[in-house]
N, C-alpha and C positions, 0 to 999 in steps of 0.2 A: 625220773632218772635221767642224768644226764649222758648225751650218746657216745660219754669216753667210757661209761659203765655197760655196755652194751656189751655182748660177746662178740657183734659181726663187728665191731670198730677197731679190731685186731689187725682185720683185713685191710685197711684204711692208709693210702701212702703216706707218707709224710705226717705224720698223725700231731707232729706239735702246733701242727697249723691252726688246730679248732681246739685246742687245750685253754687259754683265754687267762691263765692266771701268771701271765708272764713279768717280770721284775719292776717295776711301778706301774702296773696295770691300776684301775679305778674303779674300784666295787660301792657301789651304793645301794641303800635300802631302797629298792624303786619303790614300794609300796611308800613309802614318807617325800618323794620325789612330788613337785608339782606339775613337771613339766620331764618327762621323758622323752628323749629322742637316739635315736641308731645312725650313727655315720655308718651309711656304706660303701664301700670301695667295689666296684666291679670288676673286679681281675684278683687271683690269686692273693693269700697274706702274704709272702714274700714280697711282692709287687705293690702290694698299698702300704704296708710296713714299712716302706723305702721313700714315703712319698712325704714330705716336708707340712705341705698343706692340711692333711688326717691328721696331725700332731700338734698342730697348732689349734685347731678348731677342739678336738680332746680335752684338751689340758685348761683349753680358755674357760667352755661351756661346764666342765666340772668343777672349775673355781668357783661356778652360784652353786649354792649350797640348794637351792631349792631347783635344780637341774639336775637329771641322771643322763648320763651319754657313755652308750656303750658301741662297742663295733662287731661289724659285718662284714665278712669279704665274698666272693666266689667260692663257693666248694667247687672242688676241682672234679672231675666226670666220674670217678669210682665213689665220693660220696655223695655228689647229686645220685647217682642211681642208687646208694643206699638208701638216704631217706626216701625216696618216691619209693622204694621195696617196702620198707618200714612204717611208709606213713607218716613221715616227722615234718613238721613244719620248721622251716631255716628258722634258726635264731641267733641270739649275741652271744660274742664269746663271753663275757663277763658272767652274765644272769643265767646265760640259757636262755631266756625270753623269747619266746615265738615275735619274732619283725610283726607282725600284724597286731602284735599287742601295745606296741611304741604308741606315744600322742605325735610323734614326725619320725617320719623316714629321710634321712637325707641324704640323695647321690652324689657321688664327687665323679664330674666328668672329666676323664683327664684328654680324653681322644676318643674319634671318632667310631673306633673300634671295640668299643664295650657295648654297642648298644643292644645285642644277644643278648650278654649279659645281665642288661639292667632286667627283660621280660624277663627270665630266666628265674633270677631274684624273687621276681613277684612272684611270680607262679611257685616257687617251693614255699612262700611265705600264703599263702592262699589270699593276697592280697590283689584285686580284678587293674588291671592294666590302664583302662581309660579313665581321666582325670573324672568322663562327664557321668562315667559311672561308678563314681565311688561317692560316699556321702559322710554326716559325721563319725559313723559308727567305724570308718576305715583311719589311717593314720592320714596323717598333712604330708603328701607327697612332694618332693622340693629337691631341687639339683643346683649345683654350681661347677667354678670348675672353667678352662678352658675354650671348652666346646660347647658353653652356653653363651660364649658371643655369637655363633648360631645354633639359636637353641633349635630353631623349626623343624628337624628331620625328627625330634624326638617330644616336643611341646605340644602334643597333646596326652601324653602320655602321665605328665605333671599337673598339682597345681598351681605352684612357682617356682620359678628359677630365680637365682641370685648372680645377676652381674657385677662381676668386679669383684674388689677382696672384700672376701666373706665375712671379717671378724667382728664388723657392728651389726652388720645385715642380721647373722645369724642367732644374734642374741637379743635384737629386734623381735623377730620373727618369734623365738622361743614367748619372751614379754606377750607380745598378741596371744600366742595360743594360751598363757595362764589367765590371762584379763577373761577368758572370752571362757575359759573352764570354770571360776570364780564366781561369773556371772550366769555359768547354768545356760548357757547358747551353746544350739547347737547347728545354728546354720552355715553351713561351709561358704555359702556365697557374703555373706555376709562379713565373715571373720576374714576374706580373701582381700574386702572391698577396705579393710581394718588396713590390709596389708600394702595400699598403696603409699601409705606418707613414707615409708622406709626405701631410702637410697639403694638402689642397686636391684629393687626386686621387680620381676615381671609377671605378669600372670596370663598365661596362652590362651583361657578360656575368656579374658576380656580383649581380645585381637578376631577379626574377623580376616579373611585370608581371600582375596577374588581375582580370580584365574580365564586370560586370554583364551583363544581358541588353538592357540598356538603351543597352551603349556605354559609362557610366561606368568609372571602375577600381574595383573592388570591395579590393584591395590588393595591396600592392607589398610584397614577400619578399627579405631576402635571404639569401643561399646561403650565407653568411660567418657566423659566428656574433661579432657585438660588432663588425660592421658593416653597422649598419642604417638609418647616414646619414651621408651627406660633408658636414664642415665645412668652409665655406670656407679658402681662407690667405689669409693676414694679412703682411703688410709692418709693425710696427709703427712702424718708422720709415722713410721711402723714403729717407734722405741715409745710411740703414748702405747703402744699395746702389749700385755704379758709375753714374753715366748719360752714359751714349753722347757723348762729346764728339768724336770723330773721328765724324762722321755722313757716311753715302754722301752724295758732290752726284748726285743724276741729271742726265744728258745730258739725255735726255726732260724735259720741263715737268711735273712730276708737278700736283696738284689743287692742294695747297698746298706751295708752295716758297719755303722760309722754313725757320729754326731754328726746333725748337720745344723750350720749357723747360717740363717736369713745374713748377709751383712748387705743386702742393696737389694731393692722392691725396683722393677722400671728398668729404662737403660734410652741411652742418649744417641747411641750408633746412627739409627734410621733406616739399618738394614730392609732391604724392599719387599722383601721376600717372610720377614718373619713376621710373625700374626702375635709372638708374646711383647715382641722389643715395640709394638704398637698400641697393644691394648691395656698393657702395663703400663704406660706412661703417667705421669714424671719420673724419671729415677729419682725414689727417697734412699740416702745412704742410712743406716744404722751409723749410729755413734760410736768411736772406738772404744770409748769405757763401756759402755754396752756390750757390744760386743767379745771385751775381753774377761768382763762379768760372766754373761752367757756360757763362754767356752769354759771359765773354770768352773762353774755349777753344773754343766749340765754333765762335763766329762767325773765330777768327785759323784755324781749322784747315779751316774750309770754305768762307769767301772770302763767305759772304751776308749779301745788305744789308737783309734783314728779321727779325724776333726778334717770335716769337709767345710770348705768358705761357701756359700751358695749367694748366685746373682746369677741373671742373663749371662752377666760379661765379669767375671770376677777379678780379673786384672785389671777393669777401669776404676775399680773404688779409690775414691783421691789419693790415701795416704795408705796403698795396700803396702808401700815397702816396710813401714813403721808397725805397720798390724803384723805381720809376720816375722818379724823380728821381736816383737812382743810376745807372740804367743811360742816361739821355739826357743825363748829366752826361759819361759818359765816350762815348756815341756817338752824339753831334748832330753834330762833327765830323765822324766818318767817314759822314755820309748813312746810319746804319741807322736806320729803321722800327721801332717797337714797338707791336705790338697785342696787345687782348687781347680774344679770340675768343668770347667766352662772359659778356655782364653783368647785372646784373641791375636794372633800373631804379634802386632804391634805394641800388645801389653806386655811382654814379656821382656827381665831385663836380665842380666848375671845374677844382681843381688838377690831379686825371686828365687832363681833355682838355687841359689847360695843357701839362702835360709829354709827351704822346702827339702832340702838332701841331709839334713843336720841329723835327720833322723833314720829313715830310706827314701830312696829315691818314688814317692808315687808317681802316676802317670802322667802325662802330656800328650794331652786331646788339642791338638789344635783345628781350629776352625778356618778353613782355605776356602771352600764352599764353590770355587771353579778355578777351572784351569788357566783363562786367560787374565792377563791387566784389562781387557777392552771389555770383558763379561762382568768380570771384578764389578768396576765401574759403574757397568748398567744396573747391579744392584745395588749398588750402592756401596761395597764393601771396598774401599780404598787402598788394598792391600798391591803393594807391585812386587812381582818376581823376585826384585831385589830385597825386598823386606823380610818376605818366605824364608829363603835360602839363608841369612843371616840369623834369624830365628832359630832355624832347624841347625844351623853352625855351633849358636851359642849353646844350644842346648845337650847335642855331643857333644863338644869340648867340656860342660862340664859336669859327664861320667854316665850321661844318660844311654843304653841300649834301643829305648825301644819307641819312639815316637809313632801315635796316631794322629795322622789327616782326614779332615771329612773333604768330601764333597759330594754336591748336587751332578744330578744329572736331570735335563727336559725344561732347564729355567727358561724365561721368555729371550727370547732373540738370540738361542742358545745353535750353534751349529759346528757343524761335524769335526772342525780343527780344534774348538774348544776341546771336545773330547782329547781330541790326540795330545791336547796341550796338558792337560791332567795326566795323562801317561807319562809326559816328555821332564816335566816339572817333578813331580815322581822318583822317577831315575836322579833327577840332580840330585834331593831331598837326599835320597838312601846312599848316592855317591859321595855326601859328606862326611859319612860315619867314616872313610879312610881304610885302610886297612888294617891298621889296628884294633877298629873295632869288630872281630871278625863277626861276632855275635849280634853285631844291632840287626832289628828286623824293625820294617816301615809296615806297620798297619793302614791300609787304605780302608775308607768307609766310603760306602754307596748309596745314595738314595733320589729316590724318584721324588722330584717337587714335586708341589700338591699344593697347588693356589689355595689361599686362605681370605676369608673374609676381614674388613677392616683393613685391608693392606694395601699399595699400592701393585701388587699385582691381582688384585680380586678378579678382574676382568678376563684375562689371559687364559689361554685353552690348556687343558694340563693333557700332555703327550699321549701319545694310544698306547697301549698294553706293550704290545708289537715293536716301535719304537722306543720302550721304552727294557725292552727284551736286546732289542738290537746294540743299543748303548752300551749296558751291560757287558755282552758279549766282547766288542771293541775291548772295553779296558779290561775286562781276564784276560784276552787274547796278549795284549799288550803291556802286562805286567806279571806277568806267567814265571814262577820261580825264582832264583835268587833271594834275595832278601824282603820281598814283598809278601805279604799278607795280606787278599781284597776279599772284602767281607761287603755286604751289600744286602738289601731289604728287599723282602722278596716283594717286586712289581705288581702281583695282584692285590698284593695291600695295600699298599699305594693307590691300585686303583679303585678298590672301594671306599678309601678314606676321602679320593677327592669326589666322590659319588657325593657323600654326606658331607663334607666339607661347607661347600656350595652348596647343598640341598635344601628344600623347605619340607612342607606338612603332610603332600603325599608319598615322602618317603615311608610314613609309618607304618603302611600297612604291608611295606616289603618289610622293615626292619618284625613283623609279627611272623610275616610268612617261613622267612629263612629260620626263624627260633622253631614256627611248627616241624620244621623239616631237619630238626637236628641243628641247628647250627650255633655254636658256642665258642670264647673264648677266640674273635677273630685275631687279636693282636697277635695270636698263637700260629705262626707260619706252619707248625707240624699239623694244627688244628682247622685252618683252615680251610675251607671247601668252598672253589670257586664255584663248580658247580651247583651246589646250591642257592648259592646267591644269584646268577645267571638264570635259576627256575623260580623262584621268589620273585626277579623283576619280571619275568615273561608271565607269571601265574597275576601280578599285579596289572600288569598293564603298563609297566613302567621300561623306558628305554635309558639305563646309565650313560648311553653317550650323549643325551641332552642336557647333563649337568657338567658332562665331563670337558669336552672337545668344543663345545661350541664358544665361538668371542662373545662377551659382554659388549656390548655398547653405554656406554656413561651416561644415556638418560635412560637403563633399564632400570624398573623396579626392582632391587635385592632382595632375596628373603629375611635378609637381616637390616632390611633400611630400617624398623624404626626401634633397633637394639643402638645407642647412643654410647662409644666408647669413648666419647672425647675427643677423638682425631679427625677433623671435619674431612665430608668426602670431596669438596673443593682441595683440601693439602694433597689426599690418598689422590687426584686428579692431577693435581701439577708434578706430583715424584714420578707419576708413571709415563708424563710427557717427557720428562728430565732424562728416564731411563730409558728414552727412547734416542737419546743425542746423547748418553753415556757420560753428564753432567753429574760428578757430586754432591751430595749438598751436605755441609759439615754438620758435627756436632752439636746438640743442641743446648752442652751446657756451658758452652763461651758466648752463645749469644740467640735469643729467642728465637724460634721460626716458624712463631705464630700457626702452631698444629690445629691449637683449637683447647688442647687439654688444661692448658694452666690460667686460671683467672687471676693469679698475680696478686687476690689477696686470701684467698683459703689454701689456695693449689697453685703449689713451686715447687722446683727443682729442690731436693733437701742435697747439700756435698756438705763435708768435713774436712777439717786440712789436719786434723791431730796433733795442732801445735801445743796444745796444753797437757797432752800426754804424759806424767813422769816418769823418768826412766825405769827399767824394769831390771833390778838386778838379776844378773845372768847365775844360775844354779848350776854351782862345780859338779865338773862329774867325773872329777878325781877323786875316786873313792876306792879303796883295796879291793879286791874281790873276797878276800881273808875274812872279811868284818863277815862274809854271809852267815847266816845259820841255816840248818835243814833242818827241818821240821817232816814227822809222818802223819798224815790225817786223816780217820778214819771216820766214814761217812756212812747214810743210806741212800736209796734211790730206792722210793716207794709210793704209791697213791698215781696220780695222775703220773710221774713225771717217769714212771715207768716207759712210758711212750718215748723218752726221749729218747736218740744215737749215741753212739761215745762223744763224736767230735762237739756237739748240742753242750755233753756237761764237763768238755773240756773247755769252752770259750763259755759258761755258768761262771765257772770257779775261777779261771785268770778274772773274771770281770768283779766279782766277789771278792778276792784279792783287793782289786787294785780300788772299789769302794770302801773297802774295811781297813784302805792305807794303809796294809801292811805290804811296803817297796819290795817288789819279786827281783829278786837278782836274773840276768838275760847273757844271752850266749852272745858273741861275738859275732862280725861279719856285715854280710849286706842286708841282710833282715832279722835281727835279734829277738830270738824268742823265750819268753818266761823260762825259767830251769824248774820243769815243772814234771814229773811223770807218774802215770799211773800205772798200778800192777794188774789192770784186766784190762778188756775193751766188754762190755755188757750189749749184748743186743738187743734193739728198739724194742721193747716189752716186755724185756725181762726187768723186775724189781728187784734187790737187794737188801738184805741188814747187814752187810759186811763190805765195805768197798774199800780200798786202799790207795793213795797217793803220797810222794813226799815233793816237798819245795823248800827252794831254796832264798831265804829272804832278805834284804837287808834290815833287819831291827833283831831287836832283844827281847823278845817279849816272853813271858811265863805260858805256860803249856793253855793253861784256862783260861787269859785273856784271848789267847788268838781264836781257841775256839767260841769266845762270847762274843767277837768280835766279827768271824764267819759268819756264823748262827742269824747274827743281824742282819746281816747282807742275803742270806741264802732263804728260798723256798723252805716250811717245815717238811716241806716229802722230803729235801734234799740235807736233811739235818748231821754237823758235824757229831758223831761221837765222843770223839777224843781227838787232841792233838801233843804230838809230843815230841820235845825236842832230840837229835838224834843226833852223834857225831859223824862230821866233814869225811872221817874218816871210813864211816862203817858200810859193809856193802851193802848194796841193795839184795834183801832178801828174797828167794826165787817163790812164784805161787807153784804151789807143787799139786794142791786139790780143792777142788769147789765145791759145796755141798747145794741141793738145789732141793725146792719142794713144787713138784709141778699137781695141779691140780684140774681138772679134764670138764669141760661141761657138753652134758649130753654124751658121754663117751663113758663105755667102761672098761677097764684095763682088765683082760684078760692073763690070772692066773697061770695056766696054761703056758700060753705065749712065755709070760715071763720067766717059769720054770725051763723052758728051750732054751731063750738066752745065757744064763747063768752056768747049764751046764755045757752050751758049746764051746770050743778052743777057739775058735775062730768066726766073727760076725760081718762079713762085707756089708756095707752100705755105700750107695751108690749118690754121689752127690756133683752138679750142674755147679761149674764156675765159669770163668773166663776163658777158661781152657779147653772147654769141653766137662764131657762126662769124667770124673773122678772116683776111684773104689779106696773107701778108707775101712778098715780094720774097727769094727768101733768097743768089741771086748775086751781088747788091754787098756782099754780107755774108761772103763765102768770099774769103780774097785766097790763100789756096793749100790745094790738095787732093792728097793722093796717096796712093797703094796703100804699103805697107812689107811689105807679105805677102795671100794670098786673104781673110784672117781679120782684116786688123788698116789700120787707116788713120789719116795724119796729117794736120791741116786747122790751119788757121788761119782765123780768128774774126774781123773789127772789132764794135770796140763803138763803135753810134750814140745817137743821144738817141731813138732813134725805137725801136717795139717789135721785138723782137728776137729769134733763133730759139737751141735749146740744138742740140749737137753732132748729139744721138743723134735730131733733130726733121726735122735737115737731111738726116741720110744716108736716115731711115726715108722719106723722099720721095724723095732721087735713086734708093737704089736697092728702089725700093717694095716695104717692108717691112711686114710685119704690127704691129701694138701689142705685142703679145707678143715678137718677134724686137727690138725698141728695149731691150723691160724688159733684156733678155739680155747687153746691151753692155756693157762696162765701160770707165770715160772718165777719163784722166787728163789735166789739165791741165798742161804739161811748162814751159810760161813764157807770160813776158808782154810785153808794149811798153808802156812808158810816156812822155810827153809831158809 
């Protein structure tokens, strides 16, 4: 039985999170599968749902036919504590599949802060933690990801990691495990030793790790002979490889919900400070016909009216003015959105915002990253005052309210004017919106650097808790009201991320201790517990401030010295002497600067200049509003999807719409939304056979194409009935009564009780909102009640303009029930009255 069929999964927040049959999800016969494996995400489905990389590796590994890959995320604390109530071992959202039935489990590490997390995982999955005790009878443990360019605070835990981009690696790696299943082996050292010829993979149990008296690592051994360091892999070009154009829509609201298009792998900046714009190197640009292929596939196949550009740096891709005027060419019509997530001051021109606003205006993150030109500098980031301010000019001027700035606080050679300089710069920023704009607000962003490996500030001490508290303070103090918004990352996350950041192998036994003592979801600021993790390093032995605060010296052994990202540590040495005399050093796709990454004849810079692009004729959107029709259409909502919220199967159905190409006619203004409405709001678990909407469309279609036309696009729980065309002119009829069939498990509805209600005048129920306590009347509100069995009851509903009680609100008063005995009911709504 799957655990949405459960009684206590009523109780469950969010409940579309572990539903798993969401709109091109990928169901495979696993039993016919040769080679099964589980991506897992370690943080929330909202959160991995959002992540680019999960979707790519999906889509890739279920294009082999003889591959099943399904997913896994974090249960979130109310359903981890159910299954450990229950007994249930974590599984995939697809199958159900208990994780420990998979042939590979695979991690995606995005940050230092999942690693609770990952033990977390094993342990609901009854799968044992260390790589050196598990054998073939368990799955092939394997992570990538990020924060596998140091894998060591977590590498023993695995038994390999994938550096670099995953997409050959992983299907490598699947290959070995069939070969080695085919052939009836079942020794894991063996099929590991299979796994060295494949690019980008490491394996922790063949590294030996030897440790000073001091703490240091005195050296790292490996056990392999002619491998003594994993080179990363390499993608040389990302357009040789598939991307995901049937992309899952989640039910759930994931973080960012929205198509996202890879248009550029890498980045060419040199920024000193970031660990992706160096481990990622070369920038390979996506091709603009690719790319404009991409976006119309993947937006006709998943019905969404937002299109994110994704890169390091999105405003450097060669010919981004030609790509956006391409894609707002062919979807300013259809009401899609185009943003791009990531810019950089100097990337920004009019024509950008020009063609980004055609639709609404999305946001503008820019990246400032410190207050002064002289700190600028030392990381590299070349921006001056003067470049800021004209940016942040051009950008109100044209029609923007609301820009966000990042910056750093705690960088190397960082001191106390910088700060004040971030505050002073600030005030200019938001003094440009004029006074006209009475409404702009300047979002400031905060955060604690956090030295990273592979970088050229590896070395450098990351700031104390305390100074890094102090900072903080300075800029709320100094940007206190007015037009400013200062939002900032809470400091002791920071501080534990640079713990592990920098850390090696006996972090592990802190990252076990703090999961024995509760501790979960650290990226989670309301989640987080210092103190725990401050009794985890004391109960280890371990002092955080010797990874954190102390200088590197340039002939120290790293924990990551013989993880190979390409970028030799002689460059990562000369940038950090450079940023010590506030030296420059340009871009690296005007002219080489011998990092180390490119061999000039597998591995180069890939750019495109889009000169061969044809034009793209521009879609009138001169169209009557006259031509619309309305249509009324009548629906279910039944089986699993019961679990959904209203707002879930109102962004279902716009997105079902707009893959079933029938064009929704949209309101007028700064944000045009579908002319779309529905005559109830249903709550999260109640089912229906009777639901009502009408919309307004632009086409002509016959009543029983549009609904064959739905039907195709929608879930069968969420099956059109009927649809039928309606005149412009007619009102919308009012719902006057809801008929509902509730049915009780483990409960039985007392007679009695029921007879009370019926003949009193008057029924107070007392109901908890925003407001406080509330007393609603709920007998003029029942125009019939009856028994159909001890367990099961039918009622009827009016709906007034006045506040209102749900089915299972009204019985849990008459026949006074527990909170708990309401969660337990299940409620079908069987029809309705309309007026």
């Amino acid at each position: 039985m799957s655990v949405m069929d459960q009684p206590w999964f009523s109780k469950i927040r969010r409940p579309g999170r572990y539903l798993g049959n969401e709109i091109n999800a990928i169901k495979k016969d696993l039993s016919k599968a040769e080679v099964s494996i589980a991506l897992v995400f370690p943080d929330t489905y909202e959160i991995g749902m959002s992540h680019l990389g999960l979707k790519i590796l999906y889509n890739l590994l279920n294009k082999e036919p003889w591959i099943a890959c399904e997913r896994v995320f974090s249960p979130w604390i109310d359903m981890e504590e159910a299954l450990r109530r229950e007994k249930i071992p974590l599984a995939s959202l697809e199958s159900c599949r208990p994780l420990s039935d998979f042939d590979i489990v695979g991690f995606s590490i995005q940050h230092e802060l999942c690693y609770t997390n990952l033990l977390n995982i094993l342990d609901l999955s009854g799968i044992p933690f260390l790589a050196s005790e598990r054998d073939s009878e368990n799955p092939l443990l394997i992570a990538g990801g990020p924060a596998c360019f140091n894998p060591e605070p977590v590498a023993d835990f695995f038994d390999l990691m994938v550096i670099g981009d995953g997409e050959a690696a992983v299907l490598d790696i699947c290959r070995t495990v069939r070969k080695s299943k085919n052939q009836k082996r079942h020794d894991r050292k063996n099929l590991l030793r299979e796994m060295l010829v494949i690019d980008g993979v490491y394996i922790p149990s063949f590294f030996q790790i030897q440790y000073a008296d001091s703490g240091d690592i005195r050296s790292v051994e490996s056990s392999v002979q002619g491998y003594d360091s994993v080179r990363k892999a390499i993608l040389p070009d990302i357009d040789a490889y598939p991307y995901p154009e049937r992309q899952i829509v989640p039910f759930t609201e994931p973080a960012h919900d929205r198509v996202s298009v890879e248009i550029a792998r890498g980045c060419t900046r040199g920024c000193r400070f970031c660990q992706a714009g160096m481990v990622y190197r070369p920038v390979r640009e996506r091709s603009i016909e690719s790319i404009l292929k991409i976006a119309e596939n993947t937006l006709r196949l998943t019905g969404y009216e937002d299109l994110s550009l994704l890169s390091l740096s999105s405003g450097d891709y060669s010919c981004i003015g030609v790509l956006l005027k391409g894609l707002m060419d062919r979807y300013s019509r259809d009401k899609i959105a185009v943003s791009l997530p990531s810019l950089r001051m100097d990337s920004v021109d009019k024509q950008m915002m020009e063609q980004i606003k055609r639709v609404r205006k999305t946001g503008f993150t820019l990246a400032v990253e410190a207050g002064s030109d002289r700190l600028r500098k030392m990381i590299n980031k070349g921006l001056t005052e003067e470049d800021i301010l004209k940016t942040a000019q051009r950008v109100y001027e044209s029609g923007w309210k609301l820009i966000k700035i990042y910056f750093m606080i705690g960088l190397p050679f960082e001191q106390d004017e910088d700060i004040r300089d971030i505050i002073l710069l600030a005030k200019k920023v938001a003094g440009l919106a004029g006074k006209k704009q009475k409404k702009a607000v300047l979002h400031v962003s905060i955060s604690t650097f956090v030295p990273k490996s592979h970088t050229p500030f590896m070395w450098a001490p990351q700031i104390s808790l305390a100074e890094s508290r102090r900072k903080i303070k300075m800029l709320q103090q100094g940007l206190h009201g007015g037009r400013f918004k200062v939002k900032w990352n809470q400091p002791e996350l920071s501080w534990l991320e640079g713990v592990f950041a920098r850390g090696d192998r006996k972090l592990a036994k802190a990252v076990w201790e703090a999961w024995k003592l509760g501790e979960r979801f650290d990226a989670w600021s309301e989640q987080f517990r210092m103190d725990i993790w401050e009794e985890a390093f004391s109960r280890t032995g371990i002092d955080p401030d010797f990874y954190l605060h102390r200088e590197r010296s340039f002939q120290d052994v790293l924990p990551w010295d013989h993880i190979d990202s390409g970028v030799e540590k002689r460059f990562l040495r000369e940038e950090f002497k450079r940023a010590t005399e506030a030296i420059l050093t340009p871009d690296c796709r005007k002219k080489c600067l011998e990092c180390g990454v490119c061999n000039h004849q597998t591995v180069d810079p890939v750019l495109h200049n889009g000169q061969n692009l044809p034009s793209v004729p521009e879609r009138t959107t001169d169209f009557a509003p006259e031509l619309s029709e309305k249509y009324r259409i009548t629906f279910k909502k039944t089986g699993s999807l019961r679990r959904l919220g209203h707002l879930e199967i109102v962004r279902m159905f716009i997105r079902a719409f707009r893959r079933a190409e029938l064009e929704m006619s949209y309101s007028k203004g700064f944000h045009p939304m579908p002319k779309i409405s529905f005559y109830s709001a249903l709550p999260v678990g109640t089912a229906s056979l009777e639901e009502v909407l009408d919309i307004e469309l632009m086409v002509q279609e016959d009543n029983d194409t549009i609904q064959e036309k739905l039907n195709r696009q929608l879930p069968k729980e969420m099956a059109v009935i009927r649809a039928v065309k309606v005149a412009a002119s007619e009102k919308k009829p009012r719902l006057k009564e809801s008929r509902f069939l509730i049915s009780a498990f483990g409960i039985q509805f007392e007679e009695d009780l029921l007879s009370q209600f019926l003949k009193s005048e008057k029924f107070p129920v007392f109901k908890m909102d925003k407001k406080g306590e509330q007393v609603i009347d709920a007998r003029p509100l029942v125009s019939s009640l009856s028994l159909v069995a001890d367990d099961k009851i039918k009622m009827s509903i009016k709906h007034t303009t006045e506040r209102g009680l749900r089915p299972t609100e009204i019985l849990k008063a008459i026949f006074r029930l527990k909170d708990e005995d309401a969660l337990l009911m299940e409620t079908v709504k069987t029809g309705q009255i309309l007026e």
